[in-house]
OpenMM code with the backbone's topology and positions (N, CA, C; nanometers):
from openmm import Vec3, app, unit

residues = "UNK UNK UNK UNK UNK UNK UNK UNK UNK UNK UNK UNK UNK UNK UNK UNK UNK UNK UNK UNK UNK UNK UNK UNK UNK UNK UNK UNK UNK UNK UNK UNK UNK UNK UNK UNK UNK UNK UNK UNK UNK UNK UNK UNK UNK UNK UNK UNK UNK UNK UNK UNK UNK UNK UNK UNK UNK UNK UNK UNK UNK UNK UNK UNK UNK UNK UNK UNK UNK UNK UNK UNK UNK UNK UNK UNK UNK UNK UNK UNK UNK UNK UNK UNK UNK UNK UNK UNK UNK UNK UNK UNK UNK UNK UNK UNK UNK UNK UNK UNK UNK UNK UNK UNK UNK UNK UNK UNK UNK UNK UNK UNK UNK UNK UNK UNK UNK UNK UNK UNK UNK UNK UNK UNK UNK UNK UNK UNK UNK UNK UNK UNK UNK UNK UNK UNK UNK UNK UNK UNK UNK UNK UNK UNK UNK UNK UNK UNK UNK UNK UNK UNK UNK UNK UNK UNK UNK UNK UNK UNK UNK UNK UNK UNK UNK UNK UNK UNK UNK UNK UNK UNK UNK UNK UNK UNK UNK UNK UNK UNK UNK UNK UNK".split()
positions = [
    Vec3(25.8165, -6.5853, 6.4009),
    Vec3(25.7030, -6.6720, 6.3844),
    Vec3(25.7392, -6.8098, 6.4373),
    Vec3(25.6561, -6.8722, 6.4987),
    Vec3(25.6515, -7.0316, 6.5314),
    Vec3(25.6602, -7.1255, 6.5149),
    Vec3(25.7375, -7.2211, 6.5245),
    Vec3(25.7087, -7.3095, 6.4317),
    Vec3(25.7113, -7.4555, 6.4454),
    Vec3(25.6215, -7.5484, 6.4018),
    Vec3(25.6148, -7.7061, 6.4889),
    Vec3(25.6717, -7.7630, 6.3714),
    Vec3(25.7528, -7.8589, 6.4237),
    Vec3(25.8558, -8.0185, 6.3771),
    Vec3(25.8309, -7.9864, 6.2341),
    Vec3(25.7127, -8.0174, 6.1405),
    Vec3(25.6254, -8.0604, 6.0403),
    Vec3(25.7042, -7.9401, 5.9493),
    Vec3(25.6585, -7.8345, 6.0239),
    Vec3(25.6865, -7.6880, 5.9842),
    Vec3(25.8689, -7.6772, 5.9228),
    Vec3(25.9614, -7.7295, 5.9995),
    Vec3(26.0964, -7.7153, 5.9996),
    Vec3(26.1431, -7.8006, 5.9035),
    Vec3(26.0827, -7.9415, 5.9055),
    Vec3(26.1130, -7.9853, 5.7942),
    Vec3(26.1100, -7.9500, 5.6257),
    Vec3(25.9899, -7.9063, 5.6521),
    Vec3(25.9651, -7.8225, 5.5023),
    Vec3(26.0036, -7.6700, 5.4741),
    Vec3(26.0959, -7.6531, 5.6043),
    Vec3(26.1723, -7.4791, 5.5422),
    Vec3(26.2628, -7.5433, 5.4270),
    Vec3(26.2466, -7.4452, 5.3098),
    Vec3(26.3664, -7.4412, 5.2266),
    Vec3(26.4484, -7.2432, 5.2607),
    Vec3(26.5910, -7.3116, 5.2702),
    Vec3(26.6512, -7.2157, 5.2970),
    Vec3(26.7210, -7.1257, 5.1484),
    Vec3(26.7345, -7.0112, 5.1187),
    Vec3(26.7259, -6.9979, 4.9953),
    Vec3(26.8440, -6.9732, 4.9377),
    Vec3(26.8997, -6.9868, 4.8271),
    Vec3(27.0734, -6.9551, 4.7761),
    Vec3(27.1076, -6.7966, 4.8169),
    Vec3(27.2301, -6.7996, 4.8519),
    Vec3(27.3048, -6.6763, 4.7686),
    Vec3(27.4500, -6.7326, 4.7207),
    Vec3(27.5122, -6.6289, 4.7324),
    Vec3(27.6310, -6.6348, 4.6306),
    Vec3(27.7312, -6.6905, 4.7604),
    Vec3(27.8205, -6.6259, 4.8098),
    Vec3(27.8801, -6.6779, 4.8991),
    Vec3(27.7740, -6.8006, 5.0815),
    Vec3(27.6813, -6.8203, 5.0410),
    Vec3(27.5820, -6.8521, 5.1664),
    Vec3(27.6502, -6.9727, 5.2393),
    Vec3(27.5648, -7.0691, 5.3682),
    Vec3(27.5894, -7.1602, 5.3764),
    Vec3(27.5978, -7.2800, 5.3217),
    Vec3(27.6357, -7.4116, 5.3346),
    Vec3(27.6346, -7.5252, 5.2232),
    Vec3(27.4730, -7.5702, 5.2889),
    Vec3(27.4212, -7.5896, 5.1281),
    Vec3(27.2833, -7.6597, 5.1334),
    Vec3(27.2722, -7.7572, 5.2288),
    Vec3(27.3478, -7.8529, 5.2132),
    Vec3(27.2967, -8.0278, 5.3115),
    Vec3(27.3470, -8.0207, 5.4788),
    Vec3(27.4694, -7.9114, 5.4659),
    Vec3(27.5183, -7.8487, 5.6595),
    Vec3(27.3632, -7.8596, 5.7198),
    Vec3(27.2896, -7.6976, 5.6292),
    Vec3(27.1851, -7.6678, 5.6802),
    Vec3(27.0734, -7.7539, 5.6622),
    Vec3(27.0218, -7.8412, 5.5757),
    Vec3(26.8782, -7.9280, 5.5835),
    Vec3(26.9531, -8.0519, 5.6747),
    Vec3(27.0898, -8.1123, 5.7297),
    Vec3(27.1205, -8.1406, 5.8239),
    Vec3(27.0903, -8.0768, 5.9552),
    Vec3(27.1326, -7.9409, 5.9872),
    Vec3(27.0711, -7.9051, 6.1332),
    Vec3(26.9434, -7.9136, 6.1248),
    Vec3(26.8742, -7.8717, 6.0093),
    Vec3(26.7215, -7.8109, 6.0062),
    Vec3(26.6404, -7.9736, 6.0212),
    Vec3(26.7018, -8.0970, 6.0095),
    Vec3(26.6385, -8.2036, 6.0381),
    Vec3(26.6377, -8.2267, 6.1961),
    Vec3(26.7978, -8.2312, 6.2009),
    Vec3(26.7988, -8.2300, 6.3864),
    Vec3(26.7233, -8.1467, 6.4794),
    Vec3(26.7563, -8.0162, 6.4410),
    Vec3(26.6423, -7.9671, 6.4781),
    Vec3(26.5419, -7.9574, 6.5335),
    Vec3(26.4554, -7.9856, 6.4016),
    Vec3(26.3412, -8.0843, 6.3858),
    Vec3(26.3112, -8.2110, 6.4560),
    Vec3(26.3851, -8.2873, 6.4777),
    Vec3(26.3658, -8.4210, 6.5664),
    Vec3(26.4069, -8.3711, 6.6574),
    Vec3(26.4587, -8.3140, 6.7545),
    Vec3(26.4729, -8.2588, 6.8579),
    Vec3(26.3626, -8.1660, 6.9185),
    Vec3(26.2765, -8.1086, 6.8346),
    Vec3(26.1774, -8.0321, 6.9089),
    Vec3(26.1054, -8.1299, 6.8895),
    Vec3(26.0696, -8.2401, 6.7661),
    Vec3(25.9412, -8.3032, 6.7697),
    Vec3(25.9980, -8.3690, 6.9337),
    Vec3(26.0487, -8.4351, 6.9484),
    Vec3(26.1088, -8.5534, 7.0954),
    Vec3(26.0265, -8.3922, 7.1876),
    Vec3(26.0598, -8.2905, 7.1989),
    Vec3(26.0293, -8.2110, 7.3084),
    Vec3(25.8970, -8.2097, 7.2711),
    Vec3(25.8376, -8.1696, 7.1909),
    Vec3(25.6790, -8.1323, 7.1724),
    Vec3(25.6417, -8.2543, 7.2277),
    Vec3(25.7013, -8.3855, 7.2219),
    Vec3(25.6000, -8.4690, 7.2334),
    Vec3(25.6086, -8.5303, 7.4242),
    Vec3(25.7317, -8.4910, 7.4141),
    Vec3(25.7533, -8.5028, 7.5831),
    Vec3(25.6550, -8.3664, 7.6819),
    Vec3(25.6674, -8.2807, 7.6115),
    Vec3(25.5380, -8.1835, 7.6337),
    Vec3(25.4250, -8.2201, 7.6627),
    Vec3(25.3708, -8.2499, 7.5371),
    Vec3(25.2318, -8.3747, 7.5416),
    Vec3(25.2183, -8.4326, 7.6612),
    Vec3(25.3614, -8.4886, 7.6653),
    Vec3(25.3026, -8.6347, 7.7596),
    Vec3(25.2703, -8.6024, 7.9009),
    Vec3(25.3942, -8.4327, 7.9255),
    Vec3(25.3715, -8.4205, 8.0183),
    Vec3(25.2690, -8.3013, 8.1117),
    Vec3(25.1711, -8.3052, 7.9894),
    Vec3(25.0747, -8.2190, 8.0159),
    Vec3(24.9716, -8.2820, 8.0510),
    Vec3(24.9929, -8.4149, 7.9604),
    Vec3(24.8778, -8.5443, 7.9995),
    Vec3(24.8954, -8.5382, 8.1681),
    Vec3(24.9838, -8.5903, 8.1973),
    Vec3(25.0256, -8.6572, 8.3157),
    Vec3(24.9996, -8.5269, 8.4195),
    Vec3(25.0632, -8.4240, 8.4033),
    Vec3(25.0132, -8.2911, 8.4738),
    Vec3(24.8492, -8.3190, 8.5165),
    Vec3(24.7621, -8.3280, 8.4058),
    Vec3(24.6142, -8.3535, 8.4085),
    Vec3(24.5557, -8.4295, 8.4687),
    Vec3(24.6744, -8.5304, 8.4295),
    Vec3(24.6064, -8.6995, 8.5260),
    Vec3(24.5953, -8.6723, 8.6691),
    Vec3(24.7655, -8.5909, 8.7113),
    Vec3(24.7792, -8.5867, 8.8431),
    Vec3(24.6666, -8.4733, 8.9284),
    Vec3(24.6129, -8.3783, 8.8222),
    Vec3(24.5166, -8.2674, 8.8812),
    Vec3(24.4059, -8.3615, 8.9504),
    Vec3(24.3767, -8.4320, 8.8339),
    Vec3(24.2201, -8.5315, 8.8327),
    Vec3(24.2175, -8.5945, 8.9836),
    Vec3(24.3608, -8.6586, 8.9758),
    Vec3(24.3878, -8.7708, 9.1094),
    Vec3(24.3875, -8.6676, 9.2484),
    Vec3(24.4355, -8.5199, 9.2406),
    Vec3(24.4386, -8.4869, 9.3454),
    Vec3(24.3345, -8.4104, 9.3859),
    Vec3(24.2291, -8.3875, 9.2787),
    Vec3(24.0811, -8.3380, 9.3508),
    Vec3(24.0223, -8.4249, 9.3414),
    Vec3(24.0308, -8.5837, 9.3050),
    Vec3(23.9777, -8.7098, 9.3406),
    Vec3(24.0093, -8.7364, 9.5453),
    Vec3(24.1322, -8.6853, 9.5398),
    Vec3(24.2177, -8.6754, 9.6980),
    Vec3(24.1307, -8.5996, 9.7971),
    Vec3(24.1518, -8.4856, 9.7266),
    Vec3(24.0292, -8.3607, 9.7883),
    Vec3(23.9249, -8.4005, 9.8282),
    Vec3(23.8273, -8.4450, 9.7489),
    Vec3(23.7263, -8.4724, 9.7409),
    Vec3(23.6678, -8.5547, 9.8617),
    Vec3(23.8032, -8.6762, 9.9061),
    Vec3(23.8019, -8.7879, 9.9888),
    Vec3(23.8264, -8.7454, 10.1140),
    Vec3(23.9018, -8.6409, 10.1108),
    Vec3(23.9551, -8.5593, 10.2563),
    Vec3(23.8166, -8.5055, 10.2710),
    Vec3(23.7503, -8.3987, 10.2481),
    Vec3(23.6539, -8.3982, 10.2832),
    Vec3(23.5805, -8.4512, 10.3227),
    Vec3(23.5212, -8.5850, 10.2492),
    Vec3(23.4537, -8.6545, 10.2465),
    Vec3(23.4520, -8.7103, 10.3939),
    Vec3(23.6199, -8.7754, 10.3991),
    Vec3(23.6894, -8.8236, 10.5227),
    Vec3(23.6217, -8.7285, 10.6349),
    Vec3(23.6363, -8.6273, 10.6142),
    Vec3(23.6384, -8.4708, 10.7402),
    Vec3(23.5446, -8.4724, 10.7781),
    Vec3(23.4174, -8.4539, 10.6918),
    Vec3(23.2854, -8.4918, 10.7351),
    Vec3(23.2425, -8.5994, 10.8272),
    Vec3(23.3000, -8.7167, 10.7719),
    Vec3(23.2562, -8.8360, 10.8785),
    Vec3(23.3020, -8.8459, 10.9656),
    Vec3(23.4163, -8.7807, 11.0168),
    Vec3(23.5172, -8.8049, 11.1183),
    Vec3(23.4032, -8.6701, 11.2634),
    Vec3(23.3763, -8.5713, 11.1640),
    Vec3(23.3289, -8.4861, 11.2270),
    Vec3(23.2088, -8.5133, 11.3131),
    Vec3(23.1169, -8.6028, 11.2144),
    Vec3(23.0111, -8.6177, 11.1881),
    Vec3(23.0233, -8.7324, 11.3704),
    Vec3(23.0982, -8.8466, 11.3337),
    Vec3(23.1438, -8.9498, 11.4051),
    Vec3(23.1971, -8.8663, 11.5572),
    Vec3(23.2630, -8.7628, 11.5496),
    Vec3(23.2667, -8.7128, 11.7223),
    Vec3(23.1156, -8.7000, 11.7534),
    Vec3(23.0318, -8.5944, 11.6234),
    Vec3(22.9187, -8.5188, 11.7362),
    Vec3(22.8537, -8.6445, 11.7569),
    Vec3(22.7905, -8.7579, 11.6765),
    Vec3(22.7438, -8.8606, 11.7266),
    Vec3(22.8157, -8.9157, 11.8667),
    Vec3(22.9233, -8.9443, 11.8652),
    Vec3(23.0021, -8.9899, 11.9891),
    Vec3(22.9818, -8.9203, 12.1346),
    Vec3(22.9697, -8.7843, 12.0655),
    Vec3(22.9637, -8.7166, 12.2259),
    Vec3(22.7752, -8.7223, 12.2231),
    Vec3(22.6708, -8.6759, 12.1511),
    Vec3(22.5354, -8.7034, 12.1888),
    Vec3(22.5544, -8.8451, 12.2625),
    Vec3(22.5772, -8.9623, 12.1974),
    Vec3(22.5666, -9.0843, 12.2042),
    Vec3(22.6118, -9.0943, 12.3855),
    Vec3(22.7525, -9.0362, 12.4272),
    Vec3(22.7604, -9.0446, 12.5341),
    Vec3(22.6811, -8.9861, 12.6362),
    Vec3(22.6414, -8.8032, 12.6484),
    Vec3(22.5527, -8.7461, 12.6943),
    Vec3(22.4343, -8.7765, 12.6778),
    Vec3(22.3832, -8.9071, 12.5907),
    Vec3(22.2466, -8.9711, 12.6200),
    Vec3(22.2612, -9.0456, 12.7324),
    Vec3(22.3547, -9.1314, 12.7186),
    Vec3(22.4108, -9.2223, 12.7921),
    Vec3(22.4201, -9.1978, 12.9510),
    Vec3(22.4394, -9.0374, 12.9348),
    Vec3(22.4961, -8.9986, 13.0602),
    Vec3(22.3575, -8.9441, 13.1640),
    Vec3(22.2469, -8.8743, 13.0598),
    Vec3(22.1300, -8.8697, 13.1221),
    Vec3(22.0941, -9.0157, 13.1757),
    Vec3(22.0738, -9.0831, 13.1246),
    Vec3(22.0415, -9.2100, 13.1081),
    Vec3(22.0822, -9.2601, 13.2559),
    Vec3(22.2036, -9.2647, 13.2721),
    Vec3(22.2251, -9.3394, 13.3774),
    Vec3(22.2350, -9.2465, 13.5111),
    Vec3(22.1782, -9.1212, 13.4279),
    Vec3(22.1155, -9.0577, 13.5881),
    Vec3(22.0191, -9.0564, 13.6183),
    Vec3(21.9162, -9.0875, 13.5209),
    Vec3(21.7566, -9.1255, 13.5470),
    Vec3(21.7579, -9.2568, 13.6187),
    Vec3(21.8379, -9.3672, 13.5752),
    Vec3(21.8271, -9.5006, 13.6483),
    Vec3(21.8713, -9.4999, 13.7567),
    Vec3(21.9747, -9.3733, 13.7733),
    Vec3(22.0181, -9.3835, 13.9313),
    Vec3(21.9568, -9.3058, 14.0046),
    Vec3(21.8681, -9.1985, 13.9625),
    Vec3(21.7565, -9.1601, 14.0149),
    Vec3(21.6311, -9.2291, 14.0736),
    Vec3(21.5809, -9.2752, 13.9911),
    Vec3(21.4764, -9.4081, 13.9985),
    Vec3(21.5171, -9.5527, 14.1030),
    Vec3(21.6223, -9.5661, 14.0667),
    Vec3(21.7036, -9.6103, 14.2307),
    Vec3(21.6891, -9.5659, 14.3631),
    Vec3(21.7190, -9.4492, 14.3474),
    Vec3(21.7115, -9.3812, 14.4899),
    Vec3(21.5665, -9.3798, 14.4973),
    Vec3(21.5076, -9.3225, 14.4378),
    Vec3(21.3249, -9.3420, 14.4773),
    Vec3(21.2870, -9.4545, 14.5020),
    Vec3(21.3352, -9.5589, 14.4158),
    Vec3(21.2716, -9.7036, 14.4726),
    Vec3(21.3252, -9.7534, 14.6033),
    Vec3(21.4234, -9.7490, 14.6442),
    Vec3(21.5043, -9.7276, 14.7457),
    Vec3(21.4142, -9.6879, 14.8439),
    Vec3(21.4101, -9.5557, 14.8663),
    Vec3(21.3362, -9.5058, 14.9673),
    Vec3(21.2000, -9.5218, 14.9559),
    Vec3(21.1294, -9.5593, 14.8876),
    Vec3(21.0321, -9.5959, 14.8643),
    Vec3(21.0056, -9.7958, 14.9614),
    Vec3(21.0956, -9.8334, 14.9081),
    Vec3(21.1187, -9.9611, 14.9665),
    Vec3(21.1619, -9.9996, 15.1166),
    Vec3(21.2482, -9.8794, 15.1303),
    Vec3(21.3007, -9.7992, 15.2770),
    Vec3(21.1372, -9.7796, 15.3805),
    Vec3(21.0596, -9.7054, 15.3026),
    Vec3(20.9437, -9.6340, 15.3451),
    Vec3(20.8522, -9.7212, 15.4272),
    Vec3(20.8267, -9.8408, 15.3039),
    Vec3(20.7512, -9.9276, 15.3350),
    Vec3(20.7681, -10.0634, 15.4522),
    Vec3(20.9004, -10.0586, 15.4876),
    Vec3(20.9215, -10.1650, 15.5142),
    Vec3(20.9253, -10.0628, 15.6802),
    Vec3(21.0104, -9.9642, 15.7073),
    Vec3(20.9396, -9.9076, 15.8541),
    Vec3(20.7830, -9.8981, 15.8487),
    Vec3(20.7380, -9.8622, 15.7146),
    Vec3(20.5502, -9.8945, 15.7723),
    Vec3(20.5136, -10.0228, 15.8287),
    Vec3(20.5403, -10.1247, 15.7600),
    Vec3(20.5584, -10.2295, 15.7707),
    Vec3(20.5657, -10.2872, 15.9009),
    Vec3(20.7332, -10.2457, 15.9553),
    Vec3(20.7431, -10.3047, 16.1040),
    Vec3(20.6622, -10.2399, 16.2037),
    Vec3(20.6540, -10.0926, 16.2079),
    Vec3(20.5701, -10.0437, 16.2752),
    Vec3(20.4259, -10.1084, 16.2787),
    Vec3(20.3437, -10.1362, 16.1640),
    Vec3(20.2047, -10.1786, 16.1585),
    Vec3(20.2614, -10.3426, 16.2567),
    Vec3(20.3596, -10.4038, 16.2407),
    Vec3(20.3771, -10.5513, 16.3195),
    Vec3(20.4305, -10.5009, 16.3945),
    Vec3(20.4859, -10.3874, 16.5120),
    Vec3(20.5058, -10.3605, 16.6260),
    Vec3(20.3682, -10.3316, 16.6917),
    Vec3(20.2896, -10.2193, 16.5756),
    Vec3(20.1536, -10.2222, 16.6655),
    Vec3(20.1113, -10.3609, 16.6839),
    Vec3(20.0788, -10.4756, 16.6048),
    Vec3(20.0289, -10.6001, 16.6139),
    Vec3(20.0619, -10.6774, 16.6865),
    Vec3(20.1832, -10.6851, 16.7140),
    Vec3(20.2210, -10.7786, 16.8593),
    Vec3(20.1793, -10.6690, 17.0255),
    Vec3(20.1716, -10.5953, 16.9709),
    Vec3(20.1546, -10.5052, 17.0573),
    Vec3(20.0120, -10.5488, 17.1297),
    Vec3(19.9120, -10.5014, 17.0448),
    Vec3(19.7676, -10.5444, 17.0025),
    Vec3(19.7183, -10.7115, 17.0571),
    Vec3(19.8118, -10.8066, 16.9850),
    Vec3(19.7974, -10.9324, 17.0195),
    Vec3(19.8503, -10.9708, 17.1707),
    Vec3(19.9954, -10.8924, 17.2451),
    Vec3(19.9914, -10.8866, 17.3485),
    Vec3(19.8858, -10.8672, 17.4702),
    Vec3(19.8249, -10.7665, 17.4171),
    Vec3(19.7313, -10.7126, 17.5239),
    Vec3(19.6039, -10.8146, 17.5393),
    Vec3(19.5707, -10.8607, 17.4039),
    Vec3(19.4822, -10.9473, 17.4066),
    Vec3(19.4820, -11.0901, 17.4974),
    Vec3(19.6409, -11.1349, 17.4797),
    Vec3(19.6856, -11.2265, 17.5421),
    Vec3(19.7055, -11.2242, 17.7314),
    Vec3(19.7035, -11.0911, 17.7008),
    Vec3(19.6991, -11.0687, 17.8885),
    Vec3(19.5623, -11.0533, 17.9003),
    Vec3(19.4870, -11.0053, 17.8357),
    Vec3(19.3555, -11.0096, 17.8697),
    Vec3(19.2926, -11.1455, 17.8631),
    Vec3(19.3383, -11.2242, 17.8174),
    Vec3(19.2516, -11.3564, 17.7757),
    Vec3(19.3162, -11.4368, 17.9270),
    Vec3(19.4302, -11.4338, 17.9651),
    Vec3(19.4745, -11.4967, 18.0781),
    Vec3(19.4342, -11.3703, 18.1622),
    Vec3(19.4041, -11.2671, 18.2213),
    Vec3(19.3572, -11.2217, 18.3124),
    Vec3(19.2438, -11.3086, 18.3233),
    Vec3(19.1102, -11.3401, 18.2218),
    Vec3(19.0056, -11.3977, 18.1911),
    Vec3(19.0123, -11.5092, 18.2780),
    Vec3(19.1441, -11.6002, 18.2389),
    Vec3(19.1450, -11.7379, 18.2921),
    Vec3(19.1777, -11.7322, 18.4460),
    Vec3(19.2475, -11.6234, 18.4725),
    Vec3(19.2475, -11.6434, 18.6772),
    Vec3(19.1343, -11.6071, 18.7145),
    Vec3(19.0259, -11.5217, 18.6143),
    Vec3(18.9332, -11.4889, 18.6976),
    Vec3(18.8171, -11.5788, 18.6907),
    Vec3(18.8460, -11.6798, 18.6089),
    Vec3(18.7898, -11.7940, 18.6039),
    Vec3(18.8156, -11.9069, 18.6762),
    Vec3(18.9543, -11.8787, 18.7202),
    Vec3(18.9585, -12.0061, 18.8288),
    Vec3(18.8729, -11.9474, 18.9569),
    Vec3(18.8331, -12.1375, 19.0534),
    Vec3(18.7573, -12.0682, 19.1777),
    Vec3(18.8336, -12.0101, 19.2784),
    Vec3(18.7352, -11.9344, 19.3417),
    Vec3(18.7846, -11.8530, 19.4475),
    Vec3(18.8889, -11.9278, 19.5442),
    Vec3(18.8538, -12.0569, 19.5572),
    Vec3(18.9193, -12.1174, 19.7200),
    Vec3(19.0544, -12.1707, 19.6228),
    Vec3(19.0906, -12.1806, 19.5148),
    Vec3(19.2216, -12.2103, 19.4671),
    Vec3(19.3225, -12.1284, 19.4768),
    Vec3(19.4363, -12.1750, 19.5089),
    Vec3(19.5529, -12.0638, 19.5541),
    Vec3(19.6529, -12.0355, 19.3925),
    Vec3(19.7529, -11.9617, 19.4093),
    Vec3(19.7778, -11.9613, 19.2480),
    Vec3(19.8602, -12.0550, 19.2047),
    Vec3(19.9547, -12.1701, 19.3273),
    Vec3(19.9704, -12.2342, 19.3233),
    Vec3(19.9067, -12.3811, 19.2276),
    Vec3(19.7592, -12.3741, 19.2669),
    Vec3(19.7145, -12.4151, 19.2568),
    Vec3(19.6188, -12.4318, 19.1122),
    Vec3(19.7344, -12.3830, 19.0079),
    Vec3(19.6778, -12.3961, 18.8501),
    Vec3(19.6967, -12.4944, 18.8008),
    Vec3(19.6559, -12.4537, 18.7023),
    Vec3(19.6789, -12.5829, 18.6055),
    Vec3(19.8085, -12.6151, 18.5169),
    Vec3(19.8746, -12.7191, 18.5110),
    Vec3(20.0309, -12.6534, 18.4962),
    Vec3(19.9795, -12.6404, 18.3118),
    Vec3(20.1351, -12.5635, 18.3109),
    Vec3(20.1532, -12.4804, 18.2337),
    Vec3(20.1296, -12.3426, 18.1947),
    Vec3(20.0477, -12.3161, 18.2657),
    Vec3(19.9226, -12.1711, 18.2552),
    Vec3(20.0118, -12.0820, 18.3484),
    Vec3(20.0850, -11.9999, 18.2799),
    Vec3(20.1327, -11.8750, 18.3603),
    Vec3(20.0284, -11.8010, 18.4554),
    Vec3(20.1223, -11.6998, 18.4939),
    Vec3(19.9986, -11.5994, 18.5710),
    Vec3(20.0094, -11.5338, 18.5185),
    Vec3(19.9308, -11.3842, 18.5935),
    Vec3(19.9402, -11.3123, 18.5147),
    Vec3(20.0713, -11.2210, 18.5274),
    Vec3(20.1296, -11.2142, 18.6268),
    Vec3(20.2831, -11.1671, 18.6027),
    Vec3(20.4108, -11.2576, 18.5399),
    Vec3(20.3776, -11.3486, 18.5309),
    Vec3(20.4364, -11.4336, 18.5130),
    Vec3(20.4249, -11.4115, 18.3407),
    Vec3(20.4984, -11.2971, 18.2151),
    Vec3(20.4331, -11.3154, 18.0929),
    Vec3(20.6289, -11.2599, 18.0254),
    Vec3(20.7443, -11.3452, 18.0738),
    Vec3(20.8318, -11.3179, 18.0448),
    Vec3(20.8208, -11.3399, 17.8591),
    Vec3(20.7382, -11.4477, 17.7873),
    Vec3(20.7567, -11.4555, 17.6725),
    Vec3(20.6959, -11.3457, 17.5813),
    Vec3(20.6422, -11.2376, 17.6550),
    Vec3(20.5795, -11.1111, 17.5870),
    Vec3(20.6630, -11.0414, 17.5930),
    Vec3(20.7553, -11.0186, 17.7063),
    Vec3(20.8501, -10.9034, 17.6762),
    Vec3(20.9151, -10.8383, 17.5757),
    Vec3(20.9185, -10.7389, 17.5906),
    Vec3(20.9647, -10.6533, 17.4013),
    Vec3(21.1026, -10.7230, 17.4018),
    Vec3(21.1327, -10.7317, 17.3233),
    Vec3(21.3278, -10.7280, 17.3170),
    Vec3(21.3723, -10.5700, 17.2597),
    Vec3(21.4644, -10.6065, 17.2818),
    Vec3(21.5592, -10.4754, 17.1963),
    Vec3(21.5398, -10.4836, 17.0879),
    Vec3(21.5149, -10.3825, 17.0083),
    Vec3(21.4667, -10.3977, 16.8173),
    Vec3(21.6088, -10.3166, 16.8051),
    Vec3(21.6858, -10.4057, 16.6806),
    Vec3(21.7673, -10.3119, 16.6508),
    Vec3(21.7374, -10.2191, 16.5731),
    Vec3(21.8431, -10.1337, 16.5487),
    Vec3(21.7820, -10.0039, 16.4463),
    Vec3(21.7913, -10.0652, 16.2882),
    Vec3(21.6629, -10.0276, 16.2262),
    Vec3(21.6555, -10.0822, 16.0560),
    Vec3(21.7841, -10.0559, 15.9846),
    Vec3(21.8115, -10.1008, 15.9171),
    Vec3(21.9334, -10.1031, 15.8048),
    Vec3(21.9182, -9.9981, 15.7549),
    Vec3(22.0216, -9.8740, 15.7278),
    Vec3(22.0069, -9.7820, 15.6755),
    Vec3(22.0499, -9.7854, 15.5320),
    Vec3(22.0092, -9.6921, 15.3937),
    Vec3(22.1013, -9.6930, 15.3167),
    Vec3(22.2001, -9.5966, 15.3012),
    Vec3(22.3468, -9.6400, 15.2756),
    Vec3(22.4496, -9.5424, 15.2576),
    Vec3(22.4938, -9.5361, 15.1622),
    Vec3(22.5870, -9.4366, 15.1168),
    Vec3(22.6374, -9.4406, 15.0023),
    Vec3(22.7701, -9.5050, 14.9880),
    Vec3(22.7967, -9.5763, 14.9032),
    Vec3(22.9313, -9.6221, 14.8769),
    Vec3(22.9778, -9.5844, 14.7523),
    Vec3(23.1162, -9.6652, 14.6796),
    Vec3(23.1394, -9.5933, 14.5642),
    Vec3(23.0576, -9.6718, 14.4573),
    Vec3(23.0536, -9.5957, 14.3564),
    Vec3(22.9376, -9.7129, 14.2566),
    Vec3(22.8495, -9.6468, 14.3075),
    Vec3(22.7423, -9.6175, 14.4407),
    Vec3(22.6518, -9.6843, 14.4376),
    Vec3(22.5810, -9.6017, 14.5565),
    Vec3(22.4942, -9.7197, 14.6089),
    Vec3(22.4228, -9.6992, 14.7824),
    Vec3(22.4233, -9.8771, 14.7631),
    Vec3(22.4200, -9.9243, 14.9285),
    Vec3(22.4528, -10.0233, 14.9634),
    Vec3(22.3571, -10.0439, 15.1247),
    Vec3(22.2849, -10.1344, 15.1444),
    Vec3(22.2173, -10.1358, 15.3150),
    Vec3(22.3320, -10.1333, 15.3969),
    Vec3(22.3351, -10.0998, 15.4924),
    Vec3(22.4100, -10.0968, 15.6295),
    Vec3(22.3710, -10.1895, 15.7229),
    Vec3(22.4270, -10.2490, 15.7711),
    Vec3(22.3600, -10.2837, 15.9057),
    Vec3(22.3055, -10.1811, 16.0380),
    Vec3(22.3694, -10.1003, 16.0005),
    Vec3(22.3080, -9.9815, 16.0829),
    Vec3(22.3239, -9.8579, 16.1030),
    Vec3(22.3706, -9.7502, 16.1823),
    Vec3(22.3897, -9.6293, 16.1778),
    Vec3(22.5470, -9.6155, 16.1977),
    Vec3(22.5500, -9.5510, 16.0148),
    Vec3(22.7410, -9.5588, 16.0120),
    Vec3(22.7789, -9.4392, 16.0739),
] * unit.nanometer
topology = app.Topology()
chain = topology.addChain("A")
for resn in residues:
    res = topology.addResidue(resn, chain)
    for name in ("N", "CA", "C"):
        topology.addAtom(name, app.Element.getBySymbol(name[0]), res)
């Protein structure tokens, strides 16, 4: 049978004839006794502390998880966040290139509509001075203009020039960039 501190103190051990001496034994039976109480109670303490440490380490648990989650949580945001990012700056570099060529588009419409126009205004201009020799009189020689007034072959300031070729766009790194011309 079992028995706690409380318990040992109050054994009485019983006579016989030749037995042990009474006070030997309620001497061990005290030590004993204070010797298991010191253990029972170091027991105690360290069952407390066992408990405490359970508490603290599914308090731990709890945080690792907790931790795991956000950490987890914090990549998939990170990588959406970037692959938004990444559409993103292919739509703007899309929309680039369209405005681009779009801007490209307009500006050969552009020179073309002012190639036809000098073109247009040329002809007019030879026609308006054809007008004027055939307005001078007959008995005048061509010598015989009015200065400044070309003839009509005489129309070196109409001549086309060389058009260079429009600025192309190319690609560089980064980017697209105008050219000065055909790389």
């Amino acid at each position: 049978m079992p028995y706690t501190p409380v318990e040992l103190r109050h054994v009485r051990v019983e006579r016989s004839l030749f037995g042990y001496k009474r006070t030997a034994v309620q001497e061990l039976l005290t030590e004993i006794a204070d010797s298991f109480e010191t253990v029972w109670r170091e027991r105690h303490q360290l069952a407390d502390q066992v408990e405490t440490i359970e508490q603290e380490l599914e308090h731990l648990r709890e945080r690792e998880r907790a931790l795991t989650q956000t950490l987890v949580a914090a990549e998939h945001a990170a990588t959406e966040l970037k692959d938004h990012a990444k559409r993103e700056a292919e739509l703007i570099l899309a929309e680039a290139h369209n405005e681009a060529r779009s801007v490209t588009r307009n500006a050969h419409g552009d020179r073309q509509r002012l190639h036809a126009e000098a073109r247009r205004i040329e002809a007019l201009l030879r026609a308006a001075l054809g007008m004027i020799e055939e307005s001078v009189p007959q008995g005048e020689s061509a010598g015989e203009r009015p200065p400044g007034w070309p003839g009509r072959e005489d129309t070196r300031e109409f001549e086309r020039s060389a058009e260079p070729d429009p600025p192309q766009l190319r690609k560089v790194s980064g980017g697209f960039d105008w050219a000065d011309g055909p790389s």
